[in-house]
C-alpha positions in Angstrom: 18.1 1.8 20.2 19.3 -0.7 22.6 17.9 1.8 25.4 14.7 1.6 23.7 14.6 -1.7 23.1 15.1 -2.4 27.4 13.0 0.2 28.2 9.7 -0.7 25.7 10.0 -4.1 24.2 10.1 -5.1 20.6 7.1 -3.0 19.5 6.8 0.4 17.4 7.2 2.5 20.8 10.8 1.2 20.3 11.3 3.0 16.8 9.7 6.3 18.2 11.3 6.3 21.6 15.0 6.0 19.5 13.4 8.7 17.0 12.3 11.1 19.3 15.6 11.3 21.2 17.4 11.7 18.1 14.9 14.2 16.5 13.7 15.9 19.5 12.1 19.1 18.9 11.6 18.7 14.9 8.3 18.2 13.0 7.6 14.5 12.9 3.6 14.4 11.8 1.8 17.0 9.8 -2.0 16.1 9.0 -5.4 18.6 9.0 -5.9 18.9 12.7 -2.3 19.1 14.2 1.5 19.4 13.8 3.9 17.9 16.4 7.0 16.8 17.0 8.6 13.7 17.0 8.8 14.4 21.5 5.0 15.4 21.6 4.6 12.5 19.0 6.0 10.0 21.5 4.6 11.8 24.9 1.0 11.8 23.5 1.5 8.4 22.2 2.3 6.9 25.7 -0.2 9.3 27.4 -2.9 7.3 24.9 -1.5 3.8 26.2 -1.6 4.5 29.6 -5.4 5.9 28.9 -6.5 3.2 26.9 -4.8 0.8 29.3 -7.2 2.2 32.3 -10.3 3.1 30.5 -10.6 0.3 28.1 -8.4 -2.5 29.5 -6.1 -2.9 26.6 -3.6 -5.3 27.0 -1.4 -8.0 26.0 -3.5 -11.0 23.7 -6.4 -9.0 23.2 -7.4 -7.6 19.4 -7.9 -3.8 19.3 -9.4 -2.9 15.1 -8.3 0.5 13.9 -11.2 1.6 10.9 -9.1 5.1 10.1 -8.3 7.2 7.4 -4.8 9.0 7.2 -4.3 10.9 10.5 -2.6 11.4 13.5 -4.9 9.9 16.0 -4.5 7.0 13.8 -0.9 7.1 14.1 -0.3 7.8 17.7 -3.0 4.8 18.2 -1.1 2.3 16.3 2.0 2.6 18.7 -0.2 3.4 21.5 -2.2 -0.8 21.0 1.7 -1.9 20.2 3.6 -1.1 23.1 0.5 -2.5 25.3 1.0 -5.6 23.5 -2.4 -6.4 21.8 -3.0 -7.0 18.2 -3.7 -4.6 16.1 -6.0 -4.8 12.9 -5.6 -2.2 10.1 -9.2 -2.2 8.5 -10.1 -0.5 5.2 -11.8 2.6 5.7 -14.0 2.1 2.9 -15.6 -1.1 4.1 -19.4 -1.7 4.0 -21.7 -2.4 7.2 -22.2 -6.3 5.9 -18.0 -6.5 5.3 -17.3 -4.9 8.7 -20.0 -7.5 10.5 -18.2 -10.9 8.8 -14.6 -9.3 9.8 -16.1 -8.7 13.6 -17.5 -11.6 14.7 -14.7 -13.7 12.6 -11.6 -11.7 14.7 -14.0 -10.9 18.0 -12.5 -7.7 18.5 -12.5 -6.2 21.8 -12.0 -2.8 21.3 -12.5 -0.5 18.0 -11.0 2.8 16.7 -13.5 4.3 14.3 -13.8 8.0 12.4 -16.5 9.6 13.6 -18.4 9.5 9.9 -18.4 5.6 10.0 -20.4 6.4 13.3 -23.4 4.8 11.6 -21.8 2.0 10.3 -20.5 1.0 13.6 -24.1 1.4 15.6 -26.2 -0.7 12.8 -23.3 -3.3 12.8 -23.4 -6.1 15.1 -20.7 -5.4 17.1 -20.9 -4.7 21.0 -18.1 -4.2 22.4 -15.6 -1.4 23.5 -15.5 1.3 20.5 -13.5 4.7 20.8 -13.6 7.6 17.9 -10.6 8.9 16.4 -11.5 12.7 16.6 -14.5 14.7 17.7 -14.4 18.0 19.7 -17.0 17.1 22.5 -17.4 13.2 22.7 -14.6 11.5 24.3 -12.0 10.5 21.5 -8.2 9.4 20.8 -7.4 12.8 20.3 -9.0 14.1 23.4 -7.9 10.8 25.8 -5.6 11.7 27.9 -4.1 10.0 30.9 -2.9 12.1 34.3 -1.1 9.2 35.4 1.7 8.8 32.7 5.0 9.2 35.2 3.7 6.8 37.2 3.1 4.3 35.1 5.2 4.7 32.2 7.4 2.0 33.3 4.9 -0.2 32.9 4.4 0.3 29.1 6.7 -2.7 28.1 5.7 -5.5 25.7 6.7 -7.7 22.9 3.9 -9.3 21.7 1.9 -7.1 19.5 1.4 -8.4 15.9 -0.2 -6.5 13.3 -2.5 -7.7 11.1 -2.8 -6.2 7.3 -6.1 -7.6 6.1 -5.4 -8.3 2.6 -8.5 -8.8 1.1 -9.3 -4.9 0.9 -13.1 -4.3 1.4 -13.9 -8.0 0.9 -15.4 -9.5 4.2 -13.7 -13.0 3.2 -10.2 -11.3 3.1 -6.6 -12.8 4.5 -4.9 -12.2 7.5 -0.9 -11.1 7.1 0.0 -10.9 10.7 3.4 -9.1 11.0 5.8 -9.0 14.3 7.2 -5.7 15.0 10.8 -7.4 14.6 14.0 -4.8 13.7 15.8 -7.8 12.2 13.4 -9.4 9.7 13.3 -5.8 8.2 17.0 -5.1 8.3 17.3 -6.1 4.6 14.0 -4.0 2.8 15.1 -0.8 5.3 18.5 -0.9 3.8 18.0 -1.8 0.3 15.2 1.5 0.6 17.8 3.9 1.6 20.5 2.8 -0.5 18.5 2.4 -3.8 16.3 5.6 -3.4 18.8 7.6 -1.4 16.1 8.3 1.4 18.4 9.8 3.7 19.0 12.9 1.5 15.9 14.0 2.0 13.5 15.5 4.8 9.9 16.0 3.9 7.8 13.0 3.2 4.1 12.9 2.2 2.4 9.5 2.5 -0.5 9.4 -0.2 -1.2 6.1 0.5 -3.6 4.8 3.2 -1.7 3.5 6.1 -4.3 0.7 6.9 -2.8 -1.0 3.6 0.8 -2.4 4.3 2.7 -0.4 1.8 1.6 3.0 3.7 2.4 1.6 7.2 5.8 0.7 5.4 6.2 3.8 4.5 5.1 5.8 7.7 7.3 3.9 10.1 10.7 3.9 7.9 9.8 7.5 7.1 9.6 8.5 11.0 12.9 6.4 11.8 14.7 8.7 9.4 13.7 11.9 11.0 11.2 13.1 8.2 8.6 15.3 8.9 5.9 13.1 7.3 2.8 14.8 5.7 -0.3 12.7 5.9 -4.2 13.6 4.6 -7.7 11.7 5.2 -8.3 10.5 1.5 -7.0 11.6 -1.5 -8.0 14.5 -3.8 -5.5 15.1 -6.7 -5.7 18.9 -6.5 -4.7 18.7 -2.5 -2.3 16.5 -2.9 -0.5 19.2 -5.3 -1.1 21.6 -2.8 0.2 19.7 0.3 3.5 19.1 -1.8 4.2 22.5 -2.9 3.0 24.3 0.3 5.4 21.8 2.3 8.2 21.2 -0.6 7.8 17.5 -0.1 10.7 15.9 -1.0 9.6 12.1 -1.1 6.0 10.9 -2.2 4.6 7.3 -1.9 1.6 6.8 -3.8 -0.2 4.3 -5.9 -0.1 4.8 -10.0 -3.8 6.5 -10.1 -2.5 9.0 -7.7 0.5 10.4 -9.8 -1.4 10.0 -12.7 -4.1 12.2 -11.4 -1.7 14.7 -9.8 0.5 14.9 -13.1 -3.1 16.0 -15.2 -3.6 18.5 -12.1 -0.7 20.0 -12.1 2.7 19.4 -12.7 4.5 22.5 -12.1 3.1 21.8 -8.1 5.6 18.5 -7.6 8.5 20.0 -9.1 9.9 19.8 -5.2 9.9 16.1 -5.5 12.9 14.1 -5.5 12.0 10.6 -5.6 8.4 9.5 -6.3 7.9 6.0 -5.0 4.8 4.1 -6.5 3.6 0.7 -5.1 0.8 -1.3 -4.3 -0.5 -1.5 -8.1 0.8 -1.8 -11.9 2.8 0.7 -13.4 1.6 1.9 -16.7 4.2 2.2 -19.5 3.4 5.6 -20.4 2.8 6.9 -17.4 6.5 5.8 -16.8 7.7 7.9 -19.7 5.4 11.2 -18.9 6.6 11.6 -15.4 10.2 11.5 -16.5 9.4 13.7 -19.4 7.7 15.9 -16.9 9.7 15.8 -13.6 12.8 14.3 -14.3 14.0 10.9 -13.7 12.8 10.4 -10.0 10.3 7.5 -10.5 10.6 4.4 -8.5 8.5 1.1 -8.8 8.2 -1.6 -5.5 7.0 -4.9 -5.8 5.7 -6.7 -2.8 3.0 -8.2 -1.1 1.2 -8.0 2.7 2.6 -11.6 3.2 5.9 -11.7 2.2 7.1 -7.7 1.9 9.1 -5.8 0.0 10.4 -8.1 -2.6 11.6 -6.2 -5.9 13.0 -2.6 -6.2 13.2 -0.6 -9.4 15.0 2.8 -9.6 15.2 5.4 -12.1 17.6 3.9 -13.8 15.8 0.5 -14.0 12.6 2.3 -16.0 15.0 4.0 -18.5 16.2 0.3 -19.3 12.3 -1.1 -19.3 9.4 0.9 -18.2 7.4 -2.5 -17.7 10.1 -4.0 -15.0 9.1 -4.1 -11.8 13.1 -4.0 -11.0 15.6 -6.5 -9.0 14.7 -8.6 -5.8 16.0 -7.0 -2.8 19.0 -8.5 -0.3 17.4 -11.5 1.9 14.7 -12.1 -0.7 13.9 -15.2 -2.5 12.2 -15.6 -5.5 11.1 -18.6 -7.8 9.1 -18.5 -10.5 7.3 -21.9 -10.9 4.7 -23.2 -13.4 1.8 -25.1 -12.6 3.4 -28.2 -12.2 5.6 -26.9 -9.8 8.4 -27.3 -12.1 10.8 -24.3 -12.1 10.6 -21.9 -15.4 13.4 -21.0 -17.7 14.2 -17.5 -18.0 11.9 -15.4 -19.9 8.8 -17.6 -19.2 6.0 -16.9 -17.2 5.1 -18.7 -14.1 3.8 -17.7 -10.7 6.1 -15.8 -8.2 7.2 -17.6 -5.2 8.5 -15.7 -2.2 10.8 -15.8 0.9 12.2 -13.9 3.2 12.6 -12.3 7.0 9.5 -10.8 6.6 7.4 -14.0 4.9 4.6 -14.8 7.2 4.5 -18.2 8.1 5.0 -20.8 10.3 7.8 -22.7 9.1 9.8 -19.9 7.0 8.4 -21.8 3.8 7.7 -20.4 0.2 4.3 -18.3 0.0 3.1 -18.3 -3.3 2.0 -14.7 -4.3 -0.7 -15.5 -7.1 0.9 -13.0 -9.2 2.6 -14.1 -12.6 5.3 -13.0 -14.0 9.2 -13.5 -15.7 12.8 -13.0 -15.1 14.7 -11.3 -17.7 18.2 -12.1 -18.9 19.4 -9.5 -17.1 17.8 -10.2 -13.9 14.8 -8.2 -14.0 11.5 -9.2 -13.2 8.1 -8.3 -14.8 4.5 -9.0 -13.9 2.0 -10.4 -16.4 -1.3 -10.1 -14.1 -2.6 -12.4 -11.6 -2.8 -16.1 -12.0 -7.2 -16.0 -11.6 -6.2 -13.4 -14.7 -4.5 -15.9 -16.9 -7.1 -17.2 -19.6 -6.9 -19.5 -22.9 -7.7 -19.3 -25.7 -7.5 -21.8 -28.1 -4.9 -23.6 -26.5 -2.4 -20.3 -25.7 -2.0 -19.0 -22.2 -3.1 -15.1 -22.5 -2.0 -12.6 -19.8 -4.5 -9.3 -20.3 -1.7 -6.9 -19.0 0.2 -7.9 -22.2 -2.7 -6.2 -24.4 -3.3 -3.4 -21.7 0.2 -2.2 -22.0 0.1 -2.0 -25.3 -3.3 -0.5 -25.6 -2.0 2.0 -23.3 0.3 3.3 -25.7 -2.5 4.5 -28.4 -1.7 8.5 -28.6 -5.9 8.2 -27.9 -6.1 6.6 -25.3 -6.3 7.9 -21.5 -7.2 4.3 -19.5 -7.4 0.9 -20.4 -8.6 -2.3 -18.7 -9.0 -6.0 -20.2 -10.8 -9.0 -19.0 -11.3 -12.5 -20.2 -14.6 -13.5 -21.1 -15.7 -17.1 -22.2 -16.2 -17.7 -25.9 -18.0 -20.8 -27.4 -15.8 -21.3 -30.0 -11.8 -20.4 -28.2 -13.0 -21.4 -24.6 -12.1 -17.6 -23.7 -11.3 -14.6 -25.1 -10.3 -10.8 -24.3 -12.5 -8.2 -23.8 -10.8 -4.4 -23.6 -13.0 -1.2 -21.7 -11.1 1.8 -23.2 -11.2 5.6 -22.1 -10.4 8.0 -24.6 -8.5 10.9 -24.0 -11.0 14.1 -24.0 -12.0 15.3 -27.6 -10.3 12.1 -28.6 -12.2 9.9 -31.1 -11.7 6.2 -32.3 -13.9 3.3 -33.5 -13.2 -0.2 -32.3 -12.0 -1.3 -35.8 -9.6 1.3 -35.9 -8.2 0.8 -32.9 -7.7 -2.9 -33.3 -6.2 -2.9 -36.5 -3.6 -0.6 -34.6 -3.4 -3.5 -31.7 -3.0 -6.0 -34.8 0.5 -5.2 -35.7 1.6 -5.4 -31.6 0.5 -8.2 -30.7 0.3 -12.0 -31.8 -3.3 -13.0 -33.6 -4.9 -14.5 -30.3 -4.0 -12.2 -27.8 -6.3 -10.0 -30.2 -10.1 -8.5 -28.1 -13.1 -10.1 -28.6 -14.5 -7.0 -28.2 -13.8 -3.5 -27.4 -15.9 -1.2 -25.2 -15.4 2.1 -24.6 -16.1 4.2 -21.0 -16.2 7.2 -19.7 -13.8 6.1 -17.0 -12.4 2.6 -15.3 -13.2 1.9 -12.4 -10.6 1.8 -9.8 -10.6 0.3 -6.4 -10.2 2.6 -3.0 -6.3 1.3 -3.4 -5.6 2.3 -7.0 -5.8 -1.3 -8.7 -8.5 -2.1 -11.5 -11.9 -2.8 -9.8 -12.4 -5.1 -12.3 -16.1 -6.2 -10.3 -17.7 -2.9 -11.0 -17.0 -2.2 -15.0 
């Protein structure tokens, strides 16, 4: 690592130099196009550098935006734009031509990554500058851009200034910048506390379900390539291929947001019986889907908390679920958390305030507390659970009513498939709840039944207004409750 570290910088070349000479010759990146080692990995990586360097001028300061699904031109681009030293910007691949116009003249980029379907998008948008497709057979693309002169200038692909930026927003053109530094020490503490909790280094084959433009899937990529994995990685996500990637490959290790294992569980079950450790992230954790995966695959469900500003902040293993399938588990070593109300007065155990973080990994300018906007308690025990986001908080009559409450229990209904709940205002309470229910197939239930069920679970306030029911809830491209579009 040290030779990595003098011979590229501080940047992700670093991790994949020290990998590759560990790993050599095994499989390091399996997507639709391509597999490859984690030497070729590396070599075609710093081949792409050197290219972009003398065809597009890449280099230290300026902002290079990646708009890629899951694949290994994105990949090899990502540490390609690091080791040269300019910024790079993960974008949702989902975005719109009005979100990706705002997010381009706000950041300026001066050179775009693009799949070639977004071609379109990126010609009727207003941007100008330097643009470069992922894949494509005939035009000139990443996976086709190759430089001659790597040997002799290899020893110039040294840098230690690259950020990247995780735009947090998802699709939303008004969206937050989390700038991250590529630096081994502020992620000592999450790295260890992934292997040691989820016993990573027992396994081999990782599939990343996740997009890697959101943080969590970047995570995942980089601590699964340090390890040696060969990592499994697909543009978008289709339930049935995701089975079929795990059982053709015997993945080991899956990351993947709740929708995802949901989806894959209804598929097919028998097709993830290879997996080991299922790690779910980047949205809420359903009760019951808690309980059907262990009643289905064993006890190999994990749950992370964390954000794109501060990182990996809570861990919960197996064992954590058995003792509450609603925690989102212990805060991780290096990681501190305070739980304030909105007076800024610190809560008492059990009560519900928002969730304040630090750590190695907190973005900011003066190591201070970033406050997460998600609410939330310690237990006793010293567990934490989330109860929604604080723009999710409503009352009613005076009480402070947290919609995830009433979702997990809804949830539970032997009826009901999908459940999301919203605050809506009311004349006479200020605001009340309002529940959009999916009913399992051939399932049947009226909204009076199904409340008087809710009535015995939950106290008299945190009862709906009103109770709609779907044919599905909408979800967002990153598995959370799209709660714009019901």
């Amino acid at each position: 690592m040290i030779s990595s570290i003098y011979k590229h910088g501080t940047n992700l070349m670093t991790l994949l130099a020290f990998s590759a000479r560990i790993y050599g010759e095994k499989a390091a990146l399996v997507d639709e196009q391509e597999i490859i080692s984690y030497k070729q990995l590396l070599l075609q990586s710093q081949e792409l550098a050197v290219a972009l360097r003398e065809n597009y001028q890449v280099r230290c300061g300026q902002k290079v935006g990646i708009l890629c699904k899951n694949h290994g031109a994105l990949v090899k681009s990502i540490f390609a734009i690091s080791v040269l030293g300019a910024d790079i910007y993960l974008l949702n691949a989902e975005i719109s031509e009005k979100q990706f116009n705002h997010i381009a003249e706000r950041f300026n980029f001066d050179l775009v990554i693009y799949d070639f379907e977004l071609e379109t998008l990126l010609n009727e948008s207003s941007y100008t500058k330097s643009k470069i497709i992922s894949y494509h057979d005939d035009l000139m693309a990443v996976n086709n851009l190759r430089s001659t002169n790597l040997n002799h200038n290899s020893n110039k692909l040294r840098s230690s200034s690259s950020k990247i930026i995780i735009l947090t927003g998802g699709t939303t053109g008004n969206s937050k910048t989390a700038p991250h530094n590529p630096s081994l020490f502020n992620y000592l503490d999450p790295y260890l506390t992934l292997l040691t909790s989820l016993n990573l280094v027992k396994y081999h084959t990782a599939y990343i379900a996740t997009p890697i433009y959101h943080g969590y899937g970047l995570a995942m990529l980089l601590l699964f390539l340090s390890l040696g994995n060969k990592v499994v990685i697909s543009r978008g996500f289709n339930a049935e291929k995701a089975c079929a990637l795990i059982r053709e490959h015997k993945v080991q290790v899956v990351t993947l947001v709740p929708l995802m294992l949901s989806k894959m569980i209804e598929n097919d079950a028998d097709d993830l019986k290879s997996l080991a450790c299922i790690v779910s992230g980047g949205a809420r954790l359903n009760p019951k889907l808690v309980k059907e995966t262990f009643n289905k695959l064993g006890n190999v469900l994990c749950n992370l908390y964390g954000t794109s500003e501060a990182g990996l902040v809570t861990v919960a293993t197996p064992q954590d679920l058995q003792y509450s399938a609603q925690t989102i588990g212990r805060k991780i070593s290096g990681v501190k958390v305070k739980i304030l109300d909105t007076y800024n007065k610190k809560v008492e155990i059990g009560r519900v305030g928002q969730f304040y973080i630090k750590s190695g990994c907190t973005i900011s300018n003066n190591n201070s507390w970033v406050a997460t906007g998600d609410l939330g308690y310690q237990d006793s025990k010293g567990y934490y659970f989330l109860c929604g986001r604080t723009d999710d908080m409503i009352v009613s009559a005076g009480e402070n009513v947290y919609p995830i409450e009433v979702e997990q229990e809804l949830i539970n209904h032997p009826h009901v498939q999908d459940v999301m709940v919203v605050g809506i205002n009311d004349d006479i309470f200020g605001q009340r709840l309002k529940a959009y229910v999916q009913l399992k197939d051939n399932k049947s239930l009226t909204a009076d039944e199904l409340l008087e069920w809710l009535g015995s679970r939950v106290a008299r306030f945190q009862l709906p207004k009103e109770i709609v029911f779907v044919d599905s809830i909408p979800y967002t491209p990153l598995g959370k409750h799209d709660k714009k579009h019901i």
